[in-house]
C-alpha positions in Angstrom: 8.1 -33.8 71.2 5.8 -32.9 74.0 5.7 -35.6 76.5 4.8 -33.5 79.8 2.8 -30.5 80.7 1.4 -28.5 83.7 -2.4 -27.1 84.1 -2.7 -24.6 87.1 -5.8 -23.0 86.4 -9.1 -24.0 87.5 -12.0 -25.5 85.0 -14.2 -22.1 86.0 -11.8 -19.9 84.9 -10.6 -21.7 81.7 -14.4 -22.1 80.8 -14.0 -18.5 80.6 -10.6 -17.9 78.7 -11.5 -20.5 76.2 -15.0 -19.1 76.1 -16.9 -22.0 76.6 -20.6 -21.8 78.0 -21.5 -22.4 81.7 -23.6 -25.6 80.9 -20.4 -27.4 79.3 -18.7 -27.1 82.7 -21.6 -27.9 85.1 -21.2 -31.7 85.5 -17.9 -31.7 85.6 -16.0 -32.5 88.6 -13.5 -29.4 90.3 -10.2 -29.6 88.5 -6.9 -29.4 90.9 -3.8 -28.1 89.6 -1.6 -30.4 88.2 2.0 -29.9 87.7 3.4 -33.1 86.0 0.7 -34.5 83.2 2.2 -37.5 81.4 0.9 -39.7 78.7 -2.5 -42.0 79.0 -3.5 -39.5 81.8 -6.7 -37.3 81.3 -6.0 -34.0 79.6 -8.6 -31.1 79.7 -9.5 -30.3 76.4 -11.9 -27.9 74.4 -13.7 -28.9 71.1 -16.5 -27.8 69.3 -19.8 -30.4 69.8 -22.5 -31.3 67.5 -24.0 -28.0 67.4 -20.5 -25.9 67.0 -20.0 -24.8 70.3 -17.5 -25.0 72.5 -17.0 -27.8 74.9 -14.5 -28.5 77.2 -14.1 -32.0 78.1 -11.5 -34.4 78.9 -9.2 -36.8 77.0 -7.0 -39.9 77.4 -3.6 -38.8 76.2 -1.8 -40.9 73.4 -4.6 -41.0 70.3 -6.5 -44.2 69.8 -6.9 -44.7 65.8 -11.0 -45.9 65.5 -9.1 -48.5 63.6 -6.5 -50.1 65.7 -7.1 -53.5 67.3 -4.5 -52.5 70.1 -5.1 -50.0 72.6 -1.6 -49.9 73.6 -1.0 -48.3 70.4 -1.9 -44.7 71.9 1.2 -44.7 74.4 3.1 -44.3 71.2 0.3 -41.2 69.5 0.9 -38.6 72.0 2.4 -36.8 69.9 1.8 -35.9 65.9 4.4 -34.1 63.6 2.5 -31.2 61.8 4.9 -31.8 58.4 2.7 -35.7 57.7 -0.5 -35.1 60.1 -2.3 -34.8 56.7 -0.9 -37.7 55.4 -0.3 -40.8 58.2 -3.4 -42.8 58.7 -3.3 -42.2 62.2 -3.9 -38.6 62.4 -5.6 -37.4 58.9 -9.1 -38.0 59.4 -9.0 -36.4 63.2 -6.7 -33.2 60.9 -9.9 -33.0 58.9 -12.9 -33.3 61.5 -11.9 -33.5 65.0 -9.8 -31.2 66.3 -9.5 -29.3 70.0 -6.8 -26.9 72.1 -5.6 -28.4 75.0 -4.8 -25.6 77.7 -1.0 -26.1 79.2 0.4 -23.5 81.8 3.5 -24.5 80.7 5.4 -27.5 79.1 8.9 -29.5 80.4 11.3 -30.8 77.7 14.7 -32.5 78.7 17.9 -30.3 77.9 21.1 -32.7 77.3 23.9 -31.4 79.4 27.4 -32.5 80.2 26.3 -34.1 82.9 23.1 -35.6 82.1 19.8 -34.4 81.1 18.7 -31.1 82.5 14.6 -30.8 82.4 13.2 -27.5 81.5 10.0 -25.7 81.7 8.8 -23.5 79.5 6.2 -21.1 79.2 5.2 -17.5 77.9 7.4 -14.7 78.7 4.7 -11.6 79.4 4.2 -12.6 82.8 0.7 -13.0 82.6 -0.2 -16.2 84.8 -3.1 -18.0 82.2 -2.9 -20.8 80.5 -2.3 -20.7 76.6 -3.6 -23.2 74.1 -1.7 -26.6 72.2 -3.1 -27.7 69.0 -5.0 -31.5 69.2 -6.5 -33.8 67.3 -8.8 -36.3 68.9 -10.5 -39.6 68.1 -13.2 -42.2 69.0 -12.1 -45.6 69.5 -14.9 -48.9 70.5 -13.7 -52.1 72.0 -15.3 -55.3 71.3 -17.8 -54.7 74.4 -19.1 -51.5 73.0 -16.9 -49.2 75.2 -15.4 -46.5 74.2 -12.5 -44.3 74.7 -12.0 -40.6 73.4 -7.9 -40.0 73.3 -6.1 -36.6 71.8 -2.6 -35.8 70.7 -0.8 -32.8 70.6 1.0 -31.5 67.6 4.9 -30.6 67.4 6.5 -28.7 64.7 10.2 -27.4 63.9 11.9 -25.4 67.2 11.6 -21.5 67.4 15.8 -20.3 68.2 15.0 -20.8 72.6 13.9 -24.2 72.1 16.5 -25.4 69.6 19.2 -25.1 72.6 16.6 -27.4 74.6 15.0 -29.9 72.1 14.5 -30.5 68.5 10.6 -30.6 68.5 8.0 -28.2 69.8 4.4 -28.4 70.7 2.5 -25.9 68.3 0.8 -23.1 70.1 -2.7 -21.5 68.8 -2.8 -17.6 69.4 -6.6 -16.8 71.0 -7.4 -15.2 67.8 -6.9 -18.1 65.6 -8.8 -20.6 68.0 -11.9 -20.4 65.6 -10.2 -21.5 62.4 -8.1 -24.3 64.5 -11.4 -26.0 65.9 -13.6 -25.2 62.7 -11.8 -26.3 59.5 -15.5 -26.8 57.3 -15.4 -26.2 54.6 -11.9 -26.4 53.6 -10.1 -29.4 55.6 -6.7 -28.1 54.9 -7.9 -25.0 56.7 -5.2 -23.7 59.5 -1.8 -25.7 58.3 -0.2 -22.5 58.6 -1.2 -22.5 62.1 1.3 -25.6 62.4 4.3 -23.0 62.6 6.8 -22.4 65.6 5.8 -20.2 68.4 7.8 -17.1 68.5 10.8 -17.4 71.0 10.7 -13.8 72.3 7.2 -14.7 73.5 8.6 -17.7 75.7 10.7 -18.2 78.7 12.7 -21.5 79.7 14.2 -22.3 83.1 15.4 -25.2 84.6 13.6 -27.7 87.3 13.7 -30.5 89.8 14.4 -33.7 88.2 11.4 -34.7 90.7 9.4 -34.1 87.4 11.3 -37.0 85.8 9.0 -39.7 87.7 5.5 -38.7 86.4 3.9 -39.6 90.1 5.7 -36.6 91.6 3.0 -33.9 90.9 3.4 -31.6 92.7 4.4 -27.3 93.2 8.2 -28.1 93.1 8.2 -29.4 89.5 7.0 -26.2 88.0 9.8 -24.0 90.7 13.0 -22.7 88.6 16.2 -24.3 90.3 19.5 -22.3 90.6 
């Protein structure tokens, strides 16, 4: 699964990585760096809007079906497995129309050790310091008082060979390249399934961490800093 992530780079500059016009990014407030994201937080995320350009916007983590009566139910959507995402109710109409990347500068999964559970961050390997892009699905949802709520998940899929030692569950990772077909599947809704495939392991790097990241209020520099 992917149940905690890490955002270092400013809203300017991923307006710019992720290509997204100026006039999307105008209103919105300055982002800060934030080392320890966890579920039903807000989530920076970049969609297409209703005239196919890219947006970037923010979500409530854990996906709200526009059916559900409960809202609780998203604590338990924050994450969908790419093998049924075309099949559970929850997720298959947001496979075929609403889809987004969600930028990450890196993502923690916990490593089960002798002693306890070791977390680990994990990120790309090139040494380049930008952000790189997690697949999504996101959703409108109405209460009875005509509010509404806009949540996202983030897909997993099978471990590439570094992260079977640390979990059995990946997020899924969009190359720049493919970031088109992921947030555009007209005309063909199955469009970019093979996209929901493993990132390749000699592109990443894992290292341990504080266990400060294990309470979601600590967010701050020393999660993301590798531990002896």
């Amino acid at each position: 699964m992917c149940g905690r992530f890490a955002l270092l780079t400013p809203t300017e500059q991923l307006a710019i990585l992720f290509d997204v016009p100026e006039t999307a990014v105008a209103a919105l407030p300055p982002a800060v760096p934030r080392y320890n994201i966890a579920p039903t937080q807000p989530v920076v995320a970049i969609r297409l809007d209703e005239h196919g350009e890219r947006d970037l916007t923010f979500f409530h983590w854990g996906l709200i079906p526009s059916w559900s009566k409960d809202i609780q139910i998203g604590s338990r959507m924050i994450n969908a497995r790419s093998e049924t995402v075309t099949e559970k109710p929850s997720f298959r109409n947001a496979f075929k129309r609403r889809r987004c990347l969600i930028p990450a500068d890196g993502f923690y999964e916990w490593q089960k050790q002798a002693d306890g559970k070791q977390p680990m961050f994990i990120r790309p390997s090139d040494g380049a310091e930008r952000p790189f892009a997690l697949a999504g699905l996101w959703e409108f949802w109405s209460d009875p008082d005509g509010g509404t709520i806009q949540s996202c998940t983030i897909l997993t899929t099978t471990p590439n060979e570094l992260m079977a030692s640390i979990h059995n569950r990946m997020p899924v990772i969009v190359e720049p390249e493919d970031f088109d077909l992921w947030l555009n599947p007209e005309p063909d809704p199955e469009q970019g399934l093979h996209l929901l495939r493993p990132y390749p392991a000699e592109k990443m790097m894992a290292y341990p961490v504080s266990t400060l990241v294990n309470n979601p209020r600590n967010d701050v520099p020393q999660c993301v800093e590798p531990i002896a």
